[in-house]
N, CA, C and O atoms as CSV, one atom per row, in Angstrom:
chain,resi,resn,atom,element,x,y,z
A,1,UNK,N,N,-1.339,-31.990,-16.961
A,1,UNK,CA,C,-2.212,-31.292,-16.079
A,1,UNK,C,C,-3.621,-31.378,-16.618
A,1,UNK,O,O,-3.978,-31.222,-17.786
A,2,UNK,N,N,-4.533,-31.719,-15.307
A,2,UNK,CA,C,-5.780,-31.764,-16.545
A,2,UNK,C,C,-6.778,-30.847,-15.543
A,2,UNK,O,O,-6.582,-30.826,-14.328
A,3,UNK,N,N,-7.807,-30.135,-16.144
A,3,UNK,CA,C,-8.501,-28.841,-15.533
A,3,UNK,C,C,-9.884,-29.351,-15.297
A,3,UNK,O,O,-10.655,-29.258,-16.252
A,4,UNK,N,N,-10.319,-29.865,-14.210
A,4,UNK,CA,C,-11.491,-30.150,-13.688
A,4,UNK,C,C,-12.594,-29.648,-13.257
A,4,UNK,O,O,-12.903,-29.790,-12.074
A,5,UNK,N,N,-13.276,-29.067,-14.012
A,5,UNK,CA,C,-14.130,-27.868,-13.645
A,5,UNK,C,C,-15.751,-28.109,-13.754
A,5,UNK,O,O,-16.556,-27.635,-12.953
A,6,UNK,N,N,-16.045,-28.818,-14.732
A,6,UNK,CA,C,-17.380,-29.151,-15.169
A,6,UNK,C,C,-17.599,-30.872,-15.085
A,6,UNK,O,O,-18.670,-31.350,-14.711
A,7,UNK,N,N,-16.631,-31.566,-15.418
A,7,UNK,CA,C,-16.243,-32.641,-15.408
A,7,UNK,C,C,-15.038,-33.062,-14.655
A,7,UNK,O,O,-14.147,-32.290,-14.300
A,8,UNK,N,N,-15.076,-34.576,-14.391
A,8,UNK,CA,C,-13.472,-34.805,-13.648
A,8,UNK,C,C,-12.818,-35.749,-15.045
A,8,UNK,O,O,-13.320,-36.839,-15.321
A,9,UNK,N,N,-11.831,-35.261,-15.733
A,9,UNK,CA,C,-11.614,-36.189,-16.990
A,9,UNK,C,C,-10.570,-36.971,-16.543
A,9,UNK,O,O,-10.025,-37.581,-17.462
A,10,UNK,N,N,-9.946,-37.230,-15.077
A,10,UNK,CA,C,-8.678,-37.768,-14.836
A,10,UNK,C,C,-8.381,-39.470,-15.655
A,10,UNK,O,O,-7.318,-39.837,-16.155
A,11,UNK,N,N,-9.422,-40.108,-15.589
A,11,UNK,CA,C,-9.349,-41.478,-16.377
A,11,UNK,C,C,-9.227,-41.783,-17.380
A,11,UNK,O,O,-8.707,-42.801,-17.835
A,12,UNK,N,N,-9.948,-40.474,-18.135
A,12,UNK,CA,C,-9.802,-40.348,-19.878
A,12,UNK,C,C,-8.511,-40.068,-19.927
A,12,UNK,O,O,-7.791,-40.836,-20.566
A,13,UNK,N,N,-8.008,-39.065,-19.354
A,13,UNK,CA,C,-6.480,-38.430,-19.424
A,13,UNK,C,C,-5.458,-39.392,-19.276
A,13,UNK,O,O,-4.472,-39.480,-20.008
A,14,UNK,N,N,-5.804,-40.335,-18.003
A,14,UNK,CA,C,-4.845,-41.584,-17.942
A,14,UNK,C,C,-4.483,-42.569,-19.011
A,14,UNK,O,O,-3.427,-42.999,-19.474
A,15,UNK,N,N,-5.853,-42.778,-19.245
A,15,UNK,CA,C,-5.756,-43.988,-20.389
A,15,UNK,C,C,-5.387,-43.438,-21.855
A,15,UNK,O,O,-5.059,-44.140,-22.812
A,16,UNK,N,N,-5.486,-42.307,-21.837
A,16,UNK,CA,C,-4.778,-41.756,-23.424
A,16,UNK,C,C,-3.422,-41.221,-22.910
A,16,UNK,O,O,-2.932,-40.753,-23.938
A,17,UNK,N,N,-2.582,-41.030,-21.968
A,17,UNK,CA,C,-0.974,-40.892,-21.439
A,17,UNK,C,C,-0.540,-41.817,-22.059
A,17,UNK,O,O,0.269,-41.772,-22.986
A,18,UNK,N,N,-1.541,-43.614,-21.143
A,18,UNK,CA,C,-1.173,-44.304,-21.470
A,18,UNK,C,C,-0.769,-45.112,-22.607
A,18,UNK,O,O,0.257,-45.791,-22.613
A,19,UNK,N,N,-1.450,-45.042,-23.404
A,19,UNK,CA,C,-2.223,-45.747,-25.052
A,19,UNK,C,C,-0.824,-44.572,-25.771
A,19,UNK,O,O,-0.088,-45.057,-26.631
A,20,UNK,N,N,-0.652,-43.433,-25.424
A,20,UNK,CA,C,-0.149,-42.750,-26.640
A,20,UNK,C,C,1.753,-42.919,-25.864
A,20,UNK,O,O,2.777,-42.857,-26.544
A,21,UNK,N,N,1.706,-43.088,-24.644
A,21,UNK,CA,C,3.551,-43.309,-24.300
A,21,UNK,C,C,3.675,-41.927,-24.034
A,21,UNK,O,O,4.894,-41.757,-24.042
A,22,UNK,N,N,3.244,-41.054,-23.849
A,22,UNK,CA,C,3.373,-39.838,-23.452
A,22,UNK,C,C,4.334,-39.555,-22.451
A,22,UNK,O,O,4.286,-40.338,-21.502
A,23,UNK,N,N,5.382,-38.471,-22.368
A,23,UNK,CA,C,6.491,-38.305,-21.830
A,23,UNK,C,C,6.021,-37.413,-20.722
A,23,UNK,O,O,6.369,-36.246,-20.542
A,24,UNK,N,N,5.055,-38.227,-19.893
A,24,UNK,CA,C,4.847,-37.090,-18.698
A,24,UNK,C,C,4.834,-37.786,-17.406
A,24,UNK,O,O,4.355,-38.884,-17.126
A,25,UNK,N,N,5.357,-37.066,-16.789
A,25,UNK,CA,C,6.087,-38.188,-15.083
A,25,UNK,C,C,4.858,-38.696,-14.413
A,25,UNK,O,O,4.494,-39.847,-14.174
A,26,UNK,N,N,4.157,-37.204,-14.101
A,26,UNK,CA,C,2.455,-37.260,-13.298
A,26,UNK,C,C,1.784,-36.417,-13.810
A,26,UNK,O,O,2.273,-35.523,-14.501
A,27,UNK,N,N,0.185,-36.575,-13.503
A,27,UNK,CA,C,-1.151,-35.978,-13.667
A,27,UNK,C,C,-1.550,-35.410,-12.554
A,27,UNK,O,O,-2.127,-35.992,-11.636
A,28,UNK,N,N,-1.102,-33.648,-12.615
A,28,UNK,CA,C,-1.895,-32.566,-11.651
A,28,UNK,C,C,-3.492,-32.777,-12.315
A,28,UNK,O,O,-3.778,-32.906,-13.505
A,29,UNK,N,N,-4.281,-32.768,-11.302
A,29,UNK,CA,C,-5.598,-32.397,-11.601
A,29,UNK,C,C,-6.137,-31.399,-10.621
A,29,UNK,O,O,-6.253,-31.570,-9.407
A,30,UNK,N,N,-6.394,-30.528,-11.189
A,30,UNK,CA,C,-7.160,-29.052,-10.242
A,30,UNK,C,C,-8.242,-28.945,-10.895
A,30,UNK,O,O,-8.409,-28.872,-12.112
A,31,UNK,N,N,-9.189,-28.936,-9.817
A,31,UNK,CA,C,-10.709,-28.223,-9.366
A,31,UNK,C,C,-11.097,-27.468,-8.394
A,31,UNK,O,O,-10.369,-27.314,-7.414
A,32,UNK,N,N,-12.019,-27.011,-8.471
A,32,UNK,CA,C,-12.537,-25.794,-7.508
A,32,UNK,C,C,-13.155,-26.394,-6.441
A,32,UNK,O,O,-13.927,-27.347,-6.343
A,33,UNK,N,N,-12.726,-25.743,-5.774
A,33,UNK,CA,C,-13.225,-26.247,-4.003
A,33,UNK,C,C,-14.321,-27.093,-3.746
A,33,UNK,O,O,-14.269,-28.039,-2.960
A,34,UNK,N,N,-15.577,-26.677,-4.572
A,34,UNK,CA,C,-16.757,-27.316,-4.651
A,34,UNK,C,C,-16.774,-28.459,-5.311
A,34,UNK,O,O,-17.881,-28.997,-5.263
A,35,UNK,N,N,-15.773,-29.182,-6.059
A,35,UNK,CA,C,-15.482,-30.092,-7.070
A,35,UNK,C,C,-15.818,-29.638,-8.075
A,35,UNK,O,O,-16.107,-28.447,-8.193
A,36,UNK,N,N,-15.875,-30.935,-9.525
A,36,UNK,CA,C,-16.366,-30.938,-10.542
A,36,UNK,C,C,-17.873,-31.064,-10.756
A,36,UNK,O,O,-18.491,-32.124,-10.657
A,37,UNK,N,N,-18.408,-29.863,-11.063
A,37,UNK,CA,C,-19.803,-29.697,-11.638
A,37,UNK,C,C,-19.879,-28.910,-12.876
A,37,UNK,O,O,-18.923,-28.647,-13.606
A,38,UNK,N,N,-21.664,-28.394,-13.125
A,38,UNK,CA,C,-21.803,-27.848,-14.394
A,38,UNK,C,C,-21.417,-26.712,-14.050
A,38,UNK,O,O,-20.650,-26.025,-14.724
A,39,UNK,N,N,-22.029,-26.304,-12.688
A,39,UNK,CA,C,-22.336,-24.794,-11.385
A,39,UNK,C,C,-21.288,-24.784,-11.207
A,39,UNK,O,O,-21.214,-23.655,-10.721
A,40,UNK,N,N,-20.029,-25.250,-11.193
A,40,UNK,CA,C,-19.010,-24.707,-10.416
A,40,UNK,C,C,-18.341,-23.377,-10.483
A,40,UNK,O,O,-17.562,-22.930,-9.641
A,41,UNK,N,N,-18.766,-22.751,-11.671
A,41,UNK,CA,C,-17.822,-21.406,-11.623
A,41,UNK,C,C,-19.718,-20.426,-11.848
A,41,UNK,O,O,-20.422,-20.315,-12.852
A,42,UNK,N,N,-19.870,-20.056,-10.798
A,42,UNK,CA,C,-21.203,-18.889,-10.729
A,42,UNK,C,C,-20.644,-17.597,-11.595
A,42,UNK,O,O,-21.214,-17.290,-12.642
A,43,UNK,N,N,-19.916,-17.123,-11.287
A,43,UNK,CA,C,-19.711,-15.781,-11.891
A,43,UNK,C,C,-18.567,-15.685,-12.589
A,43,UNK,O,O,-17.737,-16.593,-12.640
A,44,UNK,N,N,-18.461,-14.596,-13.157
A,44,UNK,CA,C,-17.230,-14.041,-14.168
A,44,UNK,C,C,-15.940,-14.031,-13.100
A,44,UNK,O,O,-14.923,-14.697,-13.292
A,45,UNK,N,N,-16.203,-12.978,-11.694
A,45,UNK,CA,C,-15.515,-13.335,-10.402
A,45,UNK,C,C,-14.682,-14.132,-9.777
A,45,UNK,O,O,-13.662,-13.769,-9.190
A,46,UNK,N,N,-15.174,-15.472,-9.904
A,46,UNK,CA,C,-14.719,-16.770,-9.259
A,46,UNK,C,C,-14.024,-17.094,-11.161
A,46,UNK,O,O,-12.797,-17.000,-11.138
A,47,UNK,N,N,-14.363,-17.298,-12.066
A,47,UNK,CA,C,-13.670,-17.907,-13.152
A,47,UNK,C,C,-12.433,-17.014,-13.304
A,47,UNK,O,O,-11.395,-17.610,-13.594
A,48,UNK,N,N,-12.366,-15.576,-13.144
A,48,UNK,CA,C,-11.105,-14.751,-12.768
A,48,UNK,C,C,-10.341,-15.355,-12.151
A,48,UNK,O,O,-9.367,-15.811,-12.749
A,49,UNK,N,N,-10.495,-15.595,-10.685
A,49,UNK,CA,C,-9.821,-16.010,-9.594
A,49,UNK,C,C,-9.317,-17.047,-9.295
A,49,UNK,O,O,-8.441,-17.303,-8.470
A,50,UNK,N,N,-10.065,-17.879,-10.206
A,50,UNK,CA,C,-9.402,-19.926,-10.764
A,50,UNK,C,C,-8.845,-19.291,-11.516
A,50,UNK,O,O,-7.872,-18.872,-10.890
A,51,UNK,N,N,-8.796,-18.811,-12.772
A,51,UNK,CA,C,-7.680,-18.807,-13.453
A,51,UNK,C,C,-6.537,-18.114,-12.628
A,51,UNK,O,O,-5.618,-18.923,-12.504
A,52,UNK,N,N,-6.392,-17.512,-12.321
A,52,UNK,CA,C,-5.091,-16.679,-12.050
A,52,UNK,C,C,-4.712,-17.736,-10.883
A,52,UNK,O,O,-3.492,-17.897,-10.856
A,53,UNK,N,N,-5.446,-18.558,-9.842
A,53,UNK,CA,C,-5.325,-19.066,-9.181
A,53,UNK,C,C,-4.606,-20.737,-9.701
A,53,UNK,O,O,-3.719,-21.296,-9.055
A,54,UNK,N,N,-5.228,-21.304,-10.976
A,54,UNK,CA,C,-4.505,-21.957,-11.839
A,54,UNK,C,C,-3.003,-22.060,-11.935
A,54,UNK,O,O,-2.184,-22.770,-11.350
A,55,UNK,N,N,-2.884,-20.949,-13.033
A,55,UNK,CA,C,-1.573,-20.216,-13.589
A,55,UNK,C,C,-0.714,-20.224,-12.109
A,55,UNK,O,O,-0.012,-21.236,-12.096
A,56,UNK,N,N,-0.531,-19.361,-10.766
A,56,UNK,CA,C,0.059,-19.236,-9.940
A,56,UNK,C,C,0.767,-20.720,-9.083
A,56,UNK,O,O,1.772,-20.939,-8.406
A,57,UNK,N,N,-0.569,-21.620,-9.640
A,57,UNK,CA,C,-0.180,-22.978,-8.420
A,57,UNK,C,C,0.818,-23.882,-10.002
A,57,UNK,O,O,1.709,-24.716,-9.838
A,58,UNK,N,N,0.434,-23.506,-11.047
A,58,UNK,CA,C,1.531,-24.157,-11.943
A,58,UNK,C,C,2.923,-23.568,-11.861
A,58,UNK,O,O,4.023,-24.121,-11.852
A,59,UNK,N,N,2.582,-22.330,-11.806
A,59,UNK,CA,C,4.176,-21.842,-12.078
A,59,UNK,C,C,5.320,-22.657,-11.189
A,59,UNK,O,O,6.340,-23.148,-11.672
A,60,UNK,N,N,5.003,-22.690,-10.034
A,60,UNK,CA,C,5.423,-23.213,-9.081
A,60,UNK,C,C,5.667,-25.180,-9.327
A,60,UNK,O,O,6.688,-25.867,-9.349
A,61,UNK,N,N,4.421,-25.476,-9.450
A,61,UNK,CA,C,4.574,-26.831,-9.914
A,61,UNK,C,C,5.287,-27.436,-10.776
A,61,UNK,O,O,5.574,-28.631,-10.708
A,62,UNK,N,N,5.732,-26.447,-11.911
A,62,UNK,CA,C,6.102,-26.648,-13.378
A,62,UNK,C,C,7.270,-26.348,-13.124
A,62,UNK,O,O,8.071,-26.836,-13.921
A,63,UNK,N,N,7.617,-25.852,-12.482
A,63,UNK,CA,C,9.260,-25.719,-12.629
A,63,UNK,C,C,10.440,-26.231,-12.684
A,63,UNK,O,O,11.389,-25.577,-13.116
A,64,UNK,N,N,10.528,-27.157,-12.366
A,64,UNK,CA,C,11.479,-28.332,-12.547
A,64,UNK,C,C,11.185,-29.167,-14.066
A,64,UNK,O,O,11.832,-30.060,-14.614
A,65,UNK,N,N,9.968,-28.486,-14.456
A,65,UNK,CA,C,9.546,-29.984,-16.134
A,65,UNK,C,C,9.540,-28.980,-17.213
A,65,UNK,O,O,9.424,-27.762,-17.082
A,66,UNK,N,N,9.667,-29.596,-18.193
A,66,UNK,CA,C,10.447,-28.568,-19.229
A,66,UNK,C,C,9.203,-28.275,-20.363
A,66,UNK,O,O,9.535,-27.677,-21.386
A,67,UNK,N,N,7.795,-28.680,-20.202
A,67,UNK,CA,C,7.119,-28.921,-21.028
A,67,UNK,C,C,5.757,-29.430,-19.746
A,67,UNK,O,O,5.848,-30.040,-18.681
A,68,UNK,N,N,4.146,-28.623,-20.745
A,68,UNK,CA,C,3.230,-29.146,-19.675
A,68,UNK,C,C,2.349,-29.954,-20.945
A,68,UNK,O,O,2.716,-29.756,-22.103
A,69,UNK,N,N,1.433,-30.670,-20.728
A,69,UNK,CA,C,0.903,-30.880,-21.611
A,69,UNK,C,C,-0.713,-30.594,-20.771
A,69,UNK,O,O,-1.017,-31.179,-19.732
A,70,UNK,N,N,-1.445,-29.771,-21.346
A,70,UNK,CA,C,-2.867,-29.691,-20.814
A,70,UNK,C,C,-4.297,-30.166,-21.225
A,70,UNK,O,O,-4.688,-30.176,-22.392
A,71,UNK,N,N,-4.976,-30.525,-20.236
A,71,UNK,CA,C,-6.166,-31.018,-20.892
A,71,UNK,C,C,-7.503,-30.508,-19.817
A,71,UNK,O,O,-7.644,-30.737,-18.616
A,72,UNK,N,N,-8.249,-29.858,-20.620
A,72,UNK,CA,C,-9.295,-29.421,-19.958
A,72,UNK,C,C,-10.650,-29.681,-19.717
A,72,UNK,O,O,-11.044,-30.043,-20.826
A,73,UNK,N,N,-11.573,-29.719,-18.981
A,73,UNK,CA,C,-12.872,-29.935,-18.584
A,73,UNK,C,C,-13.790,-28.317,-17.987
A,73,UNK,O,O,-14.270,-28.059,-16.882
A,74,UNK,N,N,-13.759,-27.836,-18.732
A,74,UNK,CA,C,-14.157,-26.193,-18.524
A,74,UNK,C,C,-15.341,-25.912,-19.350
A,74,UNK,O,O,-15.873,-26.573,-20.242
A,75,UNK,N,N,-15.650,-24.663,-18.788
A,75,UNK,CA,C,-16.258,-23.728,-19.590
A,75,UNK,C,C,-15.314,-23.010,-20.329
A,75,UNK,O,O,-14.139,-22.798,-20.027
A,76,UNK,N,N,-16.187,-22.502,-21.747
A,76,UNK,CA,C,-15.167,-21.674,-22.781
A,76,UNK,C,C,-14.394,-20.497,-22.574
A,76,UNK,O,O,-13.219,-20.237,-22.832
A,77,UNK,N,N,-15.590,-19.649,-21.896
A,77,UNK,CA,C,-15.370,-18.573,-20.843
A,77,UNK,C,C,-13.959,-19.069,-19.988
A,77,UNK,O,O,-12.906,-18.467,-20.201
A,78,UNK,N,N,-14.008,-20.131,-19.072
A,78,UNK,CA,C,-12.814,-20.007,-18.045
A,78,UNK,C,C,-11.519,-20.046,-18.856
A,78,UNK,O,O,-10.682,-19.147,-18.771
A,79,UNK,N,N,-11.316,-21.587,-19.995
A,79,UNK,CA,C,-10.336,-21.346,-20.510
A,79,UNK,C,C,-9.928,-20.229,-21.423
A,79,UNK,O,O,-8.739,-20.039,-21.677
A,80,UNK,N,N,-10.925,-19.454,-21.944
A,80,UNK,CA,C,-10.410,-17.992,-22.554
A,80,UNK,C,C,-9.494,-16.792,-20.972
A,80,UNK,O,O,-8.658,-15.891,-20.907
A,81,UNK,N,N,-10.167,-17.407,-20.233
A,81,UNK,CA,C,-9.425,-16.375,-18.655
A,81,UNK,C,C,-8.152,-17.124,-18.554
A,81,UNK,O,O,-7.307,-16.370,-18.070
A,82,UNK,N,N,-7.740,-18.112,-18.769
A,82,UNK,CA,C,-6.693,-19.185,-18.513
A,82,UNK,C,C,-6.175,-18.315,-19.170
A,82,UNK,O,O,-5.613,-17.313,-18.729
A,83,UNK,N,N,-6.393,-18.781,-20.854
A,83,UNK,CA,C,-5.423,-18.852,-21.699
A,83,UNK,C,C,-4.479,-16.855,-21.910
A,83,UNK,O,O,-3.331,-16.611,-22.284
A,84,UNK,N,N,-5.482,-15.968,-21.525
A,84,UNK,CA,C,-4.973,-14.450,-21.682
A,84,UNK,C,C,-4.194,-14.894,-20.429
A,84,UNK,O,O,-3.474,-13.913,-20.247
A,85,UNK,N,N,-3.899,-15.777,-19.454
A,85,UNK,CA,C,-3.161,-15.275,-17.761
A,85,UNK,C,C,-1.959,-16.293,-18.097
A,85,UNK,O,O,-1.108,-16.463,-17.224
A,86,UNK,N,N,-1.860,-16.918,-19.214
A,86,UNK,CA,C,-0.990,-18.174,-19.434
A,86,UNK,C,C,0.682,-17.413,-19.512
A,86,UNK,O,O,1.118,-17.218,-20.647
A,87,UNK,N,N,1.204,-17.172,-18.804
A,87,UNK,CA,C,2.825,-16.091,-19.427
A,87,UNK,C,C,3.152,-16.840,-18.041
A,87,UNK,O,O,2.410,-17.312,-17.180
A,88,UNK,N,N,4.484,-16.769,-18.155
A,88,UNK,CA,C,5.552,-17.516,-17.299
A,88,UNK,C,C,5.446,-18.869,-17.249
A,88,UNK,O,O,5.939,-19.376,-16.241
A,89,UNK,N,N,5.012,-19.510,-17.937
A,89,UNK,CA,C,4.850,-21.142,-18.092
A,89,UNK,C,C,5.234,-21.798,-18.843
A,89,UNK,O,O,5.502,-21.331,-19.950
A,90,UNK,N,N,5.409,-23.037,-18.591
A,90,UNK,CA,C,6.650,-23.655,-19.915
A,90,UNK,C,C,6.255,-23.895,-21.042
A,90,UNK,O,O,5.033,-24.032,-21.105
A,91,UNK,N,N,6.753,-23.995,-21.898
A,91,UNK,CA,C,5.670,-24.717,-23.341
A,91,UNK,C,C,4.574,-25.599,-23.332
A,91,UNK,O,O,4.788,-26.782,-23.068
A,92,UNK,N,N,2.999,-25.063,-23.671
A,92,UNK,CA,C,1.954,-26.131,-23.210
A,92,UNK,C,C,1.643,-26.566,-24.952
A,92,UNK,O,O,1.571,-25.917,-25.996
A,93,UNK,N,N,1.532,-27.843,-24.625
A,93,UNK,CA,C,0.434,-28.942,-25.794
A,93,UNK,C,C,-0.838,-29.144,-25.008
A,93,UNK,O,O,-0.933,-29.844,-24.000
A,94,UNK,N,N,-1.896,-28.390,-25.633
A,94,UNK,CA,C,-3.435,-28.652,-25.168
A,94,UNK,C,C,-3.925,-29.667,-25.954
A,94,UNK,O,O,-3.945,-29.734,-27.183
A,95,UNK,N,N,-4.211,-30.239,-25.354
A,95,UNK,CA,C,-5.332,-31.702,-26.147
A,95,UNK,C,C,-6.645,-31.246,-26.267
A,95,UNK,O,O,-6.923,-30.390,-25.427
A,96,UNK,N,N,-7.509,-31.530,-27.011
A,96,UNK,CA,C,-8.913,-31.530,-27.223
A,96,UNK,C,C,-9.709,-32.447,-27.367
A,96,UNK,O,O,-9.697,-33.166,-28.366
A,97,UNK,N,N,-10.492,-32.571,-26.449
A,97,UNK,CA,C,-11.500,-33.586,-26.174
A,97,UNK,C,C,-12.741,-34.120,-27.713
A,97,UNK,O,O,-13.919,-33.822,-27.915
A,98,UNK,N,N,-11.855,-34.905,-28.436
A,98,UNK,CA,C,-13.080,-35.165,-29.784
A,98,UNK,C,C,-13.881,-36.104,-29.893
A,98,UNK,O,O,-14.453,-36.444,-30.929
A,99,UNK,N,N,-13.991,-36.656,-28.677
A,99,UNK,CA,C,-15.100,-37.370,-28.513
A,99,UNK,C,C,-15.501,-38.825,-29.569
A,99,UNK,O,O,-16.507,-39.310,-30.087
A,100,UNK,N,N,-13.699,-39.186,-29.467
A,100,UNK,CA,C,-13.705,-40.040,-30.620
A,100,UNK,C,C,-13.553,-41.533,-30.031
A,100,UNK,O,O,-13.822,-42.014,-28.931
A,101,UNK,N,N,-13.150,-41.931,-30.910
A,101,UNK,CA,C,-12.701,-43.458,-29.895
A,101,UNK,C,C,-11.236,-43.047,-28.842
A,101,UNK,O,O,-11.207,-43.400,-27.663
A,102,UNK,N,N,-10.241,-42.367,-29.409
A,102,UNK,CA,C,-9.091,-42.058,-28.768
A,102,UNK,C,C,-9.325,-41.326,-27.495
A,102,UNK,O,O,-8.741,-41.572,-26.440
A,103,UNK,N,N,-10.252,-40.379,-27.681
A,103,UNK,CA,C,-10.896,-38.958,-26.965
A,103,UNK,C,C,-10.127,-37.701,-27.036
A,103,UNK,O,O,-10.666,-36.633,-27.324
A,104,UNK,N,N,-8.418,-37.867,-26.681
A,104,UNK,CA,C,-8.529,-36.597,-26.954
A,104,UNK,C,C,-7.208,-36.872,-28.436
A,104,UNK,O,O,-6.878,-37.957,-28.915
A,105,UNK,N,N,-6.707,-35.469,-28.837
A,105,UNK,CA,C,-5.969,-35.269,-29.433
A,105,UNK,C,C,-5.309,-34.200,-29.456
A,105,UNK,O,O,-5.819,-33.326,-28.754
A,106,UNK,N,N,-3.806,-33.727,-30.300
A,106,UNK,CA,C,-3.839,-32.305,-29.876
A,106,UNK,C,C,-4.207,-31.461,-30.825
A,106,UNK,O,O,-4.293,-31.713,-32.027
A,107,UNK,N,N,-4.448,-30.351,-30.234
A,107,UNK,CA,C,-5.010,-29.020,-30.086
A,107,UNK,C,C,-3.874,-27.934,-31.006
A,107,UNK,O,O,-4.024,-27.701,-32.206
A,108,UNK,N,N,-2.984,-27.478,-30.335
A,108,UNK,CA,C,-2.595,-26.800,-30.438
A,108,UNK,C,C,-1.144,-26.372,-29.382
A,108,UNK,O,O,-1.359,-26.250,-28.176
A,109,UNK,N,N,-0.275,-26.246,-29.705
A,109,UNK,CA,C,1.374,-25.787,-28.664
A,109,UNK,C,C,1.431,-24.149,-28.284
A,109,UNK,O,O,1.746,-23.189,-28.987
A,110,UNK,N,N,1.178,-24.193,-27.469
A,110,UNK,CA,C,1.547,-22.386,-26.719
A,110,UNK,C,C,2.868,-22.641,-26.239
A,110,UNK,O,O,3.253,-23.731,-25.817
A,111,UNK,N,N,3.611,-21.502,-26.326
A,111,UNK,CA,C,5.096,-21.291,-26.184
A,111,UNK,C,C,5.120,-20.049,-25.022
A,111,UNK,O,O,5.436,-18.871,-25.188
A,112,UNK,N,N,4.744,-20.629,-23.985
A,112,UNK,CA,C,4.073,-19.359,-22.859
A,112,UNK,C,C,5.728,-19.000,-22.350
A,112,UNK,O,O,5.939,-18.128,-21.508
């Protein structure tokens, strides 16, 4: 799943699935109505309401896969709203964008 908010990272995300053999069927990508910009989340309000709005359209999505792996394009702010709304979801591996030759790597495993 990759989180499109400030940026659209879907190509970076592809080509490191690809390069690393990654055990993932498909790539959800969610953004906010307005697309990917810097502006896209104006207030505390709307970054509330994507997240929970996030979390709700995964639960559903995720249910059949036993494992998500996430990668984000956010503000710090949104993924801190993500990550407190993250419960009922399957085990996530977040990657982090290091801006290396690879780009991303992981992060860290939540056991949501």
């Amino acid at each position: 799943m990759a989180i499109a908010v400030t940026i659209d990272p879907t190509e970076d995300v592809l080509d490191f699935l690809r390069e690393q053999r990654a055990p993932v069927s498909r790539l959800l990508v969610l953004r906010p109505p307005g697309g990917a910009k810097d502006n896209s989340v104006p207030d505390a309000a709307t970054a509330s309401a994507l997240a929970v709005g996030i979390r709700d359209l995964l639960r559903r999505a995720c249910r059949a896969h036993p494992a998500i792996h996430l990668f984000q394009a956010s503000p710090m702010g949104l993924a801190l709203l993500l990550g407190n709304r993250w419960n009922r979801l399957r085990p996530t591996t977040v990657y982090e964008d290091v801006n290396a030759q690879q780009v991303y790597e992981k992060a860290f495993v939540v056991d949501a």
